[in-house]
TISETOR-178414 format. One record per residue (C-alpha): x, y, z. Coordinates in nm, 2 decimals, always signed. Layout:
! residues N
      px      py      pz
       X       Y       Z
...
! end
This chain:
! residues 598
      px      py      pz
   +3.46   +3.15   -1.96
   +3.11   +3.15   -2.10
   +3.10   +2.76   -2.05
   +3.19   +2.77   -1.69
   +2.92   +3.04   -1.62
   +2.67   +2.82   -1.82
   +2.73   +2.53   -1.57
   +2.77   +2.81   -1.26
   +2.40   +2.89   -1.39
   +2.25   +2.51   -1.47
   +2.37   +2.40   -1.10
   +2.24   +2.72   -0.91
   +1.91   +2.64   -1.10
   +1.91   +2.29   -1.02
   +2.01   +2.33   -0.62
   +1.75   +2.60   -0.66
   +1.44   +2.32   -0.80
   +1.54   +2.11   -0.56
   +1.48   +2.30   -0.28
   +1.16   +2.46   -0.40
   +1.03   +2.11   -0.48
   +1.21   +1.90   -0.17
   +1.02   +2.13   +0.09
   +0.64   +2.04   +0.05
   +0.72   +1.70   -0.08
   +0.96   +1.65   +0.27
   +0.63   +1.73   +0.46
   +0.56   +1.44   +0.77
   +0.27   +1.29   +0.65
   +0.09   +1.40   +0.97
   -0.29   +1.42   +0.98
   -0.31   +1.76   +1.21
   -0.05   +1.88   +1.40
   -0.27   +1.92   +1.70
   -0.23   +1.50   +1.77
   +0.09   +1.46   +1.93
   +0.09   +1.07   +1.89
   -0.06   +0.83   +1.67
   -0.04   +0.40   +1.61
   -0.07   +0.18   +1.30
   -0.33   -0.07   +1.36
   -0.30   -0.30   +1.06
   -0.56   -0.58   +0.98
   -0.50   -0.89   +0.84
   -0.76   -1.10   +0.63
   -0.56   -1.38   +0.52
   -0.50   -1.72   +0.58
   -0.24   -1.63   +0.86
   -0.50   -1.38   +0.99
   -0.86   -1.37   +1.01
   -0.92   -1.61   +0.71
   -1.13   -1.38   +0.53
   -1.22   -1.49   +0.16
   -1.47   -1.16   +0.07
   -1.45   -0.85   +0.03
   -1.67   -0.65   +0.32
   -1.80   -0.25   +0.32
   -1.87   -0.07   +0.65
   -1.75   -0.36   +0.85
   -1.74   -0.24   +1.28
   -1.39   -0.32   +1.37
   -1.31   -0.35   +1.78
   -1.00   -0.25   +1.89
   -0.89   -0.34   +2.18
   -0.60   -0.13   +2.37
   -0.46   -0.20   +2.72
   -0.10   -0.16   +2.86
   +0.09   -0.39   +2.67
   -0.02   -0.14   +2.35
   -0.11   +0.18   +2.44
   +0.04   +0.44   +2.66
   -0.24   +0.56   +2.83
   -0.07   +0.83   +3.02
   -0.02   +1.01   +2.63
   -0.39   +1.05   +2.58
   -0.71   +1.28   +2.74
   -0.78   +1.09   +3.09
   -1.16   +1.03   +2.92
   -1.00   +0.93   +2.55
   -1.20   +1.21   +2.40
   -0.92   +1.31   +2.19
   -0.86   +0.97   +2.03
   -0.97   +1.00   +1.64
   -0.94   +0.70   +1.35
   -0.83   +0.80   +1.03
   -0.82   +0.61   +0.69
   -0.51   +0.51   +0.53
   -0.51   +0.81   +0.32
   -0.42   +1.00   +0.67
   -0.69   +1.24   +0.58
   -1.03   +1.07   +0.63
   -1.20   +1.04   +0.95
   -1.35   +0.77   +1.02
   -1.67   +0.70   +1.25
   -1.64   +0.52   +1.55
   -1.72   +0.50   +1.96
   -1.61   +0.37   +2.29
   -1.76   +0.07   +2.42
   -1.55   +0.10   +2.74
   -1.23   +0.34   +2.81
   -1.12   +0.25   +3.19
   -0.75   +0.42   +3.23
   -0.73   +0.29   +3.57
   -0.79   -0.07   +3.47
   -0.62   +0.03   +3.12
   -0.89   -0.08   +2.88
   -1.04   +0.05   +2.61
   -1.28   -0.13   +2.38
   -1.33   +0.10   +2.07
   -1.57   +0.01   +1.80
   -1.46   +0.15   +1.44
   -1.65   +0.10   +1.09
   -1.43   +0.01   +0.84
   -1.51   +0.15   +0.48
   -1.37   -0.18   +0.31
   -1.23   -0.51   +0.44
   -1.02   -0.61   +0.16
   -1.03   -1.05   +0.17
   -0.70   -1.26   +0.20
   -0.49   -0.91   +0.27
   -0.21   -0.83   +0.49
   -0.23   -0.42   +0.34
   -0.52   -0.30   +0.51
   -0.52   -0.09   +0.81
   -0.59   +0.26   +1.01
   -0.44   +0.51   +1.13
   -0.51   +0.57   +1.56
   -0.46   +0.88   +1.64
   -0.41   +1.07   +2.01
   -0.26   +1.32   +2.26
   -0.46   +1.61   +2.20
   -0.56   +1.74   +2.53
   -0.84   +2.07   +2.38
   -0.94   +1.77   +2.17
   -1.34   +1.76   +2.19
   -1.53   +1.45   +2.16
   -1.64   +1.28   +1.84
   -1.78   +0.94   +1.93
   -2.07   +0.85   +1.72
   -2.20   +0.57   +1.84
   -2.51   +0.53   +1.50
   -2.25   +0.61   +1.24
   -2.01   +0.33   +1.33
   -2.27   +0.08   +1.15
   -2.46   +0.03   +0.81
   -2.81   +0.09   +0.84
   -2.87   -0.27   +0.81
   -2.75   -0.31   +1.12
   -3.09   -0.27   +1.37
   -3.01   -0.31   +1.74
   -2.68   -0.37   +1.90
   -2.58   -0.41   +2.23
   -2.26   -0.40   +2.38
   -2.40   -0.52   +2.75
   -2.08   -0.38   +2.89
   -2.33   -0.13   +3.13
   -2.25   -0.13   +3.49
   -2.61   -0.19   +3.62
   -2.93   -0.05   +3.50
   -3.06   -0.14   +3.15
   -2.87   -0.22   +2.82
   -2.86   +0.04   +2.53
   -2.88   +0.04   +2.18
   -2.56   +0.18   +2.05
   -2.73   +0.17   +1.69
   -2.88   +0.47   +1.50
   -3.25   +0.25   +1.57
   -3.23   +0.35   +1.95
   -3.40   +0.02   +2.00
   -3.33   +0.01   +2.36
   -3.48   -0.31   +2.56
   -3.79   -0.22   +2.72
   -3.73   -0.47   +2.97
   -3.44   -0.65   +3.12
   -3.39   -0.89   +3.46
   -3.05   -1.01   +3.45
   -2.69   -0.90   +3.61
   -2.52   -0.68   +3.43
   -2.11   -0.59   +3.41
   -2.00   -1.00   +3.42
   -1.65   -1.06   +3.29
   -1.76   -1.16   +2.95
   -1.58   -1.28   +2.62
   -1.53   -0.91   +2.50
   -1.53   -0.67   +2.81
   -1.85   -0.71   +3.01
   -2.18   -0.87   +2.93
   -2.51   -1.03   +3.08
   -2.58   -1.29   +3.31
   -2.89   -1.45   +3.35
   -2.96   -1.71   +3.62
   -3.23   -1.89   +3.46
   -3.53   -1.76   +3.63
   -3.72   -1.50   +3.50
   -3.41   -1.30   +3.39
   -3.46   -1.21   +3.01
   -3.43   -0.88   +2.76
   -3.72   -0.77   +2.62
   -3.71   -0.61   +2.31
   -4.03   -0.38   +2.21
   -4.23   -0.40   +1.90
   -4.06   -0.13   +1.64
   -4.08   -0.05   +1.27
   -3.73   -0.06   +1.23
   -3.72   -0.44   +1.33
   -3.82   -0.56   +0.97
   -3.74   -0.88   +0.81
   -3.86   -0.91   +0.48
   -3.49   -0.89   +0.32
   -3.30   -1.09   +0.58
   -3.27   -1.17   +0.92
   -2.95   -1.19   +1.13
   -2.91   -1.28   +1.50
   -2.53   -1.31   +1.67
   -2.39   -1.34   +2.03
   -2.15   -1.47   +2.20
   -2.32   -1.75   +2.41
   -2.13   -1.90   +2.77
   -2.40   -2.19   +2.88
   -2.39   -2.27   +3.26
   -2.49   -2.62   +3.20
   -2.66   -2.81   +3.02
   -3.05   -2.62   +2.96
   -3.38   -2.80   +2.96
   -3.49   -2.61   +2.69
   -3.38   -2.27   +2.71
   -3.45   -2.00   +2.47
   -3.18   -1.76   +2.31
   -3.42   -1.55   +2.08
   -3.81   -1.58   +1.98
   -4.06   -1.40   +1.91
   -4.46   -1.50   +1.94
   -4.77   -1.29   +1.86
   -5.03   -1.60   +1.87
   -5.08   -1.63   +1.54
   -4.64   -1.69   +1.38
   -4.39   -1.72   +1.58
   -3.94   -1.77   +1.57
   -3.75   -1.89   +1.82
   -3.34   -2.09   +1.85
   -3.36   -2.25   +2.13
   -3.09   -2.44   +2.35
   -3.22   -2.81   +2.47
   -2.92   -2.97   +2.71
   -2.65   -2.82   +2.52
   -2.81   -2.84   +2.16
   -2.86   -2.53   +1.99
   -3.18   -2.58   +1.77
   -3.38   -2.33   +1.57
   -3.76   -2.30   +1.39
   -3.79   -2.01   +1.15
   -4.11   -1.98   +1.13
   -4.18   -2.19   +1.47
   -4.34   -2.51   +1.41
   -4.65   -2.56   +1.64
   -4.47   -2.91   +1.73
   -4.15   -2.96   +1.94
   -3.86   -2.83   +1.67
   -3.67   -3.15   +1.53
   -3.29   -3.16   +1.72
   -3.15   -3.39   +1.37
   -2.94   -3.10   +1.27
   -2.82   -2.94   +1.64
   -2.54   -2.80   +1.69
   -2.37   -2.82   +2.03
   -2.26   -2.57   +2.18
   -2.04   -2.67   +2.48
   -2.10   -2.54   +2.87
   -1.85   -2.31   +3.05
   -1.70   -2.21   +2.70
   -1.75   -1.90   +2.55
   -1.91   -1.99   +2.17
   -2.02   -1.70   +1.89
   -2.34   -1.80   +1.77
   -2.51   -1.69   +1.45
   -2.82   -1.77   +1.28
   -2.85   -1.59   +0.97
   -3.22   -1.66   +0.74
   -3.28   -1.55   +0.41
   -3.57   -1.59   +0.14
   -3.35   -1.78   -0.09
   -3.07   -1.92   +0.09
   -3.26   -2.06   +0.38
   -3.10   -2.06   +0.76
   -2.80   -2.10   +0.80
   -2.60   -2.14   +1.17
   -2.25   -2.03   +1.25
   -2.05   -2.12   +1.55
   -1.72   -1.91   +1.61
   -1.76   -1.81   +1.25
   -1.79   -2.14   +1.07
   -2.05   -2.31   +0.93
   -2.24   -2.58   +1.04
   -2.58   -2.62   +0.97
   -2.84   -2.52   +0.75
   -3.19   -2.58   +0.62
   -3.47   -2.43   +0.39
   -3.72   -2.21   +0.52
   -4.10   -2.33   +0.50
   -4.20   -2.03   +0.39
   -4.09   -1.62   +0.42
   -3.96   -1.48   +0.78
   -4.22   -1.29   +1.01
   -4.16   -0.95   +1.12
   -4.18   -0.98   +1.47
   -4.54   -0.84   +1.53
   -4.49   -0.91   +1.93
   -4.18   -0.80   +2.14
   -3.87   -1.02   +2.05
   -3.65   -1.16   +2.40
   -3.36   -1.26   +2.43
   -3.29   -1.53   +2.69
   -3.62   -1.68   +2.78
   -3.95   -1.65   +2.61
   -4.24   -1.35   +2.63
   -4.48   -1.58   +2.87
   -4.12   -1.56   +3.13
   -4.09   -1.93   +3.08
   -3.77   -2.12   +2.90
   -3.51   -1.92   +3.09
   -3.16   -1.93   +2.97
   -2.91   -2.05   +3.22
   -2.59   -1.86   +3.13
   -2.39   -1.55   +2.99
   -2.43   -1.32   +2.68
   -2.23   -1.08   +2.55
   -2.23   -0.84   +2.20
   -2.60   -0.92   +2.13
   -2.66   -0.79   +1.74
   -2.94   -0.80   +1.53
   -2.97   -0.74   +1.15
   -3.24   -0.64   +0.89
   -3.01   -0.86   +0.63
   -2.88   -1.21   +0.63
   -2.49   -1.12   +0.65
   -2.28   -1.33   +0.45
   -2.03   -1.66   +0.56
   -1.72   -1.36   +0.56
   -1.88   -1.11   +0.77
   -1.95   -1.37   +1.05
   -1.63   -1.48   +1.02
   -1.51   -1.15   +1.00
   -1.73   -1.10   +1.34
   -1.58   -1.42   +1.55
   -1.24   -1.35   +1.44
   -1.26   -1.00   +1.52
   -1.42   -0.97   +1.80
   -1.25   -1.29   +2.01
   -0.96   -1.23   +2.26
   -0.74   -1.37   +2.13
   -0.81   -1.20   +1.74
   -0.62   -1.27   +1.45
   -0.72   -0.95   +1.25
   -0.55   -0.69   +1.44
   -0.21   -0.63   +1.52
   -0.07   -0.29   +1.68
   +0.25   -0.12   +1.59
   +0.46   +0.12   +1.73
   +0.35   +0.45   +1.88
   +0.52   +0.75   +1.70
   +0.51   +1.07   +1.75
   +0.48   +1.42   +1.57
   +0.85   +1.49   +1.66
   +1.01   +1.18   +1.60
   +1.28   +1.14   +1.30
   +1.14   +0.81   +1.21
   +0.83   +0.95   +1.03
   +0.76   +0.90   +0.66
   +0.76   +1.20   +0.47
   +0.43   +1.24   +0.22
   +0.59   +1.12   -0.06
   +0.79   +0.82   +0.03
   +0.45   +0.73   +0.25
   +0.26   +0.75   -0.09
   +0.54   +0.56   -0.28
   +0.52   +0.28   -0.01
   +0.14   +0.28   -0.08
   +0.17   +0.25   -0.46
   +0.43   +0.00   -0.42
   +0.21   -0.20   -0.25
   -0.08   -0.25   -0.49
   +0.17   -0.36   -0.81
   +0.06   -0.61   -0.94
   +0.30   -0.89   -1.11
   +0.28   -0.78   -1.45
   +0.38   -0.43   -1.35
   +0.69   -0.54   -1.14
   +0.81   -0.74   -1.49
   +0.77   -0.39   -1.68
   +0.94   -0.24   -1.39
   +1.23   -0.46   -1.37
   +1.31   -0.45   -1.73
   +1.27   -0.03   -1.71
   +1.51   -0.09   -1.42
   +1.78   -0.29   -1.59
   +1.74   -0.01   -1.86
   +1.80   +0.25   -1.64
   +2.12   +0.08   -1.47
   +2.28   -0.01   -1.85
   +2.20   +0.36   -1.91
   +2.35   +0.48   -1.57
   +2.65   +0.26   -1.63
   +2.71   +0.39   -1.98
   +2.71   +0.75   -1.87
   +2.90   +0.72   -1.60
   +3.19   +0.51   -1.75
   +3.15   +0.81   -2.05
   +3.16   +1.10   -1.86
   +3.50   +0.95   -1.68
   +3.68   +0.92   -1.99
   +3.57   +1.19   -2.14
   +3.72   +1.38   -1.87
   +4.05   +1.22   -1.84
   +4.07   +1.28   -2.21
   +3.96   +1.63   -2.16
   +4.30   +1.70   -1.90
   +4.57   +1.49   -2.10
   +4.42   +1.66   -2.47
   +4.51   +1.99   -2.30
   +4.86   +1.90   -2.18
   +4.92   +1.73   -2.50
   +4.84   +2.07   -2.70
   +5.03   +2.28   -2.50
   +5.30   +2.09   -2.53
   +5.27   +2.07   -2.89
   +5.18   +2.43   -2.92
   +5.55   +2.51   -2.72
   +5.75   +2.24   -2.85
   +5.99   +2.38   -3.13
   +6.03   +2.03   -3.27
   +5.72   +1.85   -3.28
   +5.82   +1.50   -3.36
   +6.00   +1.47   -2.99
   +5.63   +1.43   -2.81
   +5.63   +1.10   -2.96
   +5.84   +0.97   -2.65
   +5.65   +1.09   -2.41
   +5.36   +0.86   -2.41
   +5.30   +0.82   -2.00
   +5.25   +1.18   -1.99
   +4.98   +1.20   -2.25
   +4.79   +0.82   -2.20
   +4.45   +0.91   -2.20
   +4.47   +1.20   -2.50
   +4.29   +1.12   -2.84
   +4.47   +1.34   -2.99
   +4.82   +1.21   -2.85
   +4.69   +0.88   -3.02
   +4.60   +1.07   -3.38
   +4.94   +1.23   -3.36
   +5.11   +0.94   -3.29
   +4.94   +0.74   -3.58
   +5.04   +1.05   -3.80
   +5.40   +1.04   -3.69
   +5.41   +0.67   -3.77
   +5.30   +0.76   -4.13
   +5.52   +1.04   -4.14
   +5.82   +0.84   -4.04
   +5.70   +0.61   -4.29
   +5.70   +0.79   -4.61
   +6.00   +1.01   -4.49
   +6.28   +0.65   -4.44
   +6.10   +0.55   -4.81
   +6.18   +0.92   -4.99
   +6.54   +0.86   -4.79
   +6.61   +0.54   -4.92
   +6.49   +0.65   -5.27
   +6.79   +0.88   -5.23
   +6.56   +1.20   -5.24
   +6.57   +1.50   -5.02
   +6.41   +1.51   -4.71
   +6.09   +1.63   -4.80
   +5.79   +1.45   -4.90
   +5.59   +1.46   -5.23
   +5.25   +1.58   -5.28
   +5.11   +1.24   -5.25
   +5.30   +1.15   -4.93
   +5.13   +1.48   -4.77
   +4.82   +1.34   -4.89
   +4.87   +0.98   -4.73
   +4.97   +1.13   -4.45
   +4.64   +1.35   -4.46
   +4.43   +1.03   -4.46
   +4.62   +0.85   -4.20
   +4.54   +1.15   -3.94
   +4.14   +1.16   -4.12
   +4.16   +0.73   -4.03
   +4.27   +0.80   -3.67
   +4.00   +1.10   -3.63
   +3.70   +0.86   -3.70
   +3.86   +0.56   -3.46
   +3.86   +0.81   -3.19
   +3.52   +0.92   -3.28
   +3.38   +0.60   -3.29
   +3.53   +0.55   -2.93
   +3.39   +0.82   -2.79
   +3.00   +0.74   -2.91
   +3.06   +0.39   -2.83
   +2.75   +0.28   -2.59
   +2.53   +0.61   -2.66
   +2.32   +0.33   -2.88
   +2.19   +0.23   -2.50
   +2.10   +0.60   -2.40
   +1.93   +0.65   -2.72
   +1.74   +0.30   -2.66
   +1.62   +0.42   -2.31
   +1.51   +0.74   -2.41
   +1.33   +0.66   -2.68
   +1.21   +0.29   -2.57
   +1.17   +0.36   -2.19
   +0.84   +0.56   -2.25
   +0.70   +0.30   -2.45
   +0.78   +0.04   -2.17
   +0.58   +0.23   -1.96
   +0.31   +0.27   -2.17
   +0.29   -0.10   -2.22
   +0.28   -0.20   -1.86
   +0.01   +0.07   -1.80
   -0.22   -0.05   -2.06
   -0.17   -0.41   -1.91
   -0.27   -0.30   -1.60
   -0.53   -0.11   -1.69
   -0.66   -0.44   -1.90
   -0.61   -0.63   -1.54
   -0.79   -0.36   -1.33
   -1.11   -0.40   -1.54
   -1.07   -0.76   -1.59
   -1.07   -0.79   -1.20
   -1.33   -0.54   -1.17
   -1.58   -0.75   -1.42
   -1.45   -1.08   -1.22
   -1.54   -0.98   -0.90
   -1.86   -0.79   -0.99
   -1.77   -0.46   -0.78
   -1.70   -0.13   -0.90
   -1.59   +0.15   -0.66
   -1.30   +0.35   -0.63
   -1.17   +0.17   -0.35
   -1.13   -0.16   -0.55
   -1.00   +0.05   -0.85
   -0.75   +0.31   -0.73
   -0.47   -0.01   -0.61
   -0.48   -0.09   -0.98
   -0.47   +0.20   -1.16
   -0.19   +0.30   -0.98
   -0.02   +0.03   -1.04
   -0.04   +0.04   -1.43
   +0.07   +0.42   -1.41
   +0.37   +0.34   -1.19
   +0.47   +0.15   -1.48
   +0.45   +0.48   -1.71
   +0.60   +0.69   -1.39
   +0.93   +0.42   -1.45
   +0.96   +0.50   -1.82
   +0.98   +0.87   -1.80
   +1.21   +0.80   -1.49
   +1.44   +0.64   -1.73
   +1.38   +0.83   -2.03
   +1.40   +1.16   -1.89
   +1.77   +1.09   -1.77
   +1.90   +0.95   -2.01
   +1.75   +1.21   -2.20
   +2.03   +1.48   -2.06
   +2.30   +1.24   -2.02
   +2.27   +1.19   -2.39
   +2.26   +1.58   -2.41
   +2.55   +1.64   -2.20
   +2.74   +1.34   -2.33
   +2.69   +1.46   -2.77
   +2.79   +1.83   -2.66
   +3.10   +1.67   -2.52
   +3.17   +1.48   -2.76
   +3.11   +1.73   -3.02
   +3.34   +2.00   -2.85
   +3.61   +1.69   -2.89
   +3.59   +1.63   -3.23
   +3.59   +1.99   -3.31
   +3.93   +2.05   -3.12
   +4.05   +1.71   -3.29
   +3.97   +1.88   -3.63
   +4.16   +2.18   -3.53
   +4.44   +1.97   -3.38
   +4.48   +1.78   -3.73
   +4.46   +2.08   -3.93
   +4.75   +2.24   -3.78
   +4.95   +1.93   -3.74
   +4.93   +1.89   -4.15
   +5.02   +2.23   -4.17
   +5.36   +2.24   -3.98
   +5.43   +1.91   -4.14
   +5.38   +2.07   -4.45
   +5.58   +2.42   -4.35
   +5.91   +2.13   -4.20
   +5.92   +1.89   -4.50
   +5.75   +2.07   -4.81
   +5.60   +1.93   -5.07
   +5.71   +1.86   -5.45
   +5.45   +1.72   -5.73
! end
């Protein structure tokens, strides 16, 4: 009785945990309520992808949503409700709208990415939307690094391009048509006349650490001798220039006609991104669609502009460009060979970094909960040596499973038969009769001990008979038959802790596994760390999570087989101690039947 209440209490305690625990960890891992729907966008930097080899921080991301990925009827007729949010689902992240047109369904969002991971398939953000007392929360500065000194979009109607950066660097001039069908939404046209953009002088427009120019470039034609940026006070002067369809460059300008030995063509009617990128130490080096093609040394340090810098033509309104520009960015740093990459991949129509899943919603059944959407994220960043500690916890765990299992069934079905056998023997007025009822009793320990007793019994009784003695047994035949029921005892005890030898090895070794593949990754983590030169959380949390799933696994296994082994002994000890009391009263009525004589 005081049994069955124990277990009445253990289960009630256990249903009890698991609902307690179950119903914050069950959560939908849902950033607010409020947001009715949301979209993976994930972004791919491998070789598949966008073929991106390094590792980039604050990196402006565009996504681009139309009909054929977004549901536009689901979100605020402006899009002021739609927010980005880093893979943890809790941290915003900055962005703004370069174009949202619900009746032409497009939407050209720009979104600064806190770390491009390089030849990944796991990065990726979390869009989300359908909040209609959502208020704004574009921030058009805080989507780029402050390296990043003017940018402009050109996708303006009419009027004069702005500077979506922090800078305000707004042209102070521009003669051109605006809102042409360009290679990312609208752009520039210029028709080769007087059109340019003039930029004015400005203090943010310094040079001294780096200098990077990038646009996308569609010539008309071949070009006389065009320029696509300069700058020229008198006294030094820049300029990349575009003779026929040559793309040539002179950083700092020579006084003579730039050399055109290391061109680079850029073909007519074909939309090309173009970068020039100069630095102290490297020299220039020029990209097109986000590859390498050229570069030289620098005769000596870049000028800060110390005129107004244009784009398209020059500052006397001669060497007009004959074509279209679009996403016109300049930087205070030379970017590196990824993030121009990273740039032309991104930023093309047809991208390779981007890919848009499913739309879900805060009602649908399909959502993650918290926890399994952590797991998936741990999971994840494991690296090779922790799946091999993992897999060998895991064969542990099944052995132990295994061996519990196939325990707690016979123990059981021992369990039923050793009670029908005792009452049985208990009622039966002449004991040795049980003997031939074997099917009834075939999983009983005890029917086995008394059966191995009988067999001795019969034994020494036909020997005392054939001796022509009484039927009774001497002192020594009582005593045999003592030790035969003692032999039987320990095979049955042996039986049942056959296999406990695994338990015990998982509970004791399984924590130690775990240990082992932590410290290993923790060794790895570092390792990479020191390898790669960059130390932030971002590029330590995926491996120190790795090394303590490892740990996680071994108390997984251990803990278990910790109370299997627990429930498992007490059984087993509660069997033994009715086998004890089973042999001691078997001796006793064979003592009381056949008595004993020295």
């Amino acid at each position: 009785m005081g049994r069955m209440r124990f277990g009445k209490t253990f289960f009630g305690v256990l249903i009890l945990l698991i609902f307690v625990t179950g119903g914050p960890l069950s959560a939908e891992a849902w950033w607010d309520a409020k947001w009715k729907y949301r979209k993976k966008i994930t972004l791919d930097t491998s070789a598949q992808g966008a073929d991106i080899k390094e590792a980039l921080t604050d990196f402006p991301v565009l996504i681009r949503l139309h009909s054929g990925n977004f549901n536009f009827a689901n979100a605020k007729n402006d899009g002021s409700d739609i927010r980005f949010l880093a893979p943890d689902d809790k941290t915003p992240l900055k962005f703004h709208a370069e174009r949202y047109d619900p009746a032409e369904e497009m939407v050209l969002l720009w979104v600064r990415i806190p770390r491009l991971s390089p030849a990944s398939t796991q990065d990726f953000v979390w869009m989300y939307y359908g909040n209609p007392a959502a208020p704004a929360a574009q921030d058009p500065g805080g989507t780029y690094d402050p390296s990043q000194l003017l940018v402009y979009h050109l996708g303006e109607k009419e009027g004069v391009p702005k500077d979506s950066t922090a800078y305000q660097n707004h042209p102070r001039e521009f003669a051109g048509k605006l809102n042409a069908a360009a290679a990312v939404g609208r752009g520039a046209s210029f028709s080769g006349k007087t059109d340019r953009l003039t930029i004015g002088k400005s203090p943010s427009l310094v040079f001294s650490k780096g200098f990077t120019f990038s646009a996308w470039v569609r010539l008309a034609g071949p070009q006389e001798d065009a320029r696509l940026i300069s700058w020229d006070d008198g006294k030094q002067a820049a300029l990349a220039g575009i003779a026929g369809t040559k793309l040539y460059w002179s950083f700092p300008a020579d006084k003579k006609k730039p050399s055109l030995e290391k061109a680079v063509d850029l073909p007519a009617q074909k939309w090309v991104h173009v970068a020039l990128t100069a630095d102290p130490i490297k020299g220039l080096i020029v990209y097109t669609d986000g590859r390498e093609r050229a570069s030289v040394k620098l005769p000596g340090p870049l000028p800060d502009p110390a005129s107004d810098v244009v784009i398209g033509g020059s500052l006397k309104g001669e060497k007009a460009l004959t074509g279209d520009l679009d996403e016109v960015r300049i930087s205070g740093v030379a970017r590196s060979a990824a993030w121009v990459r990273a740039d032309a991949a991104g930023q093309g129509p047809e991208t390779m970094l981007l890919s848009y899943l499913d739309e879900e919603t805060a009602s649908s059944g399909g959502l993650e909960s918290l926890t399994i959407h952590l797991l998936i994220v741990t999971a994840r960043s494991i690296t090779l040596d922790g799946w091999i500690v993992i897999g060998i916890l895991v064969i542990m765990g099944c052995m132990a499973t295994i061996v519990f299992l196939d325990k707690l069934l016979k123990l059981r079905r021992t369990k039923k038969d050793n009670s029908a056998f005792l009452n049985s023997f208990s009622s039966s007025a002449n004991f040795r009769t049980l003997k031939e009822r074997e099917g009834d009793f075939e999983n009983s320990s005890l029917f086995r001990v008394y059966c191995t007793g009988m067999e001795e019994l019969e034994r020494r009784v036909e020997k005392t008979e054939a001796a022509g003695g009484r039927k009774s047994l001497p002192v020594q035949a009582v005593t045999a038959f003592k030790a035969a029921l003692d032999r039987a005892s320990l095979q049955e005890s042996r039986k049942s802790t056959a296999g406990l030898l695994i338990l015990t090895l998982s509970i004791s070794g399984g924590p130690f596994m775990g240990l082992l593949g932590t410290v290993w990754g923790v060794i790895n983590t570092f390792a990479g760390v020191a390898e790669a030169g960059e130390a932030n959380l971002a590029a330590i949390a995926p491996g120190v999570a790795s090394a303590l799933s490892c740990t996680l696994m071994g108390l997984l296994v251990a803990i278990p087989a910790l109370f299997a082994y627990s429930y498992l002994s007490s059984e087993i000890k509660n069997s033994m101690a009715e086998m004890n009391v089973f042999t001691a009263e078997f001796l006793t009525r064979v003592e009381e039947e056949y008595g004993g004589k020295a």
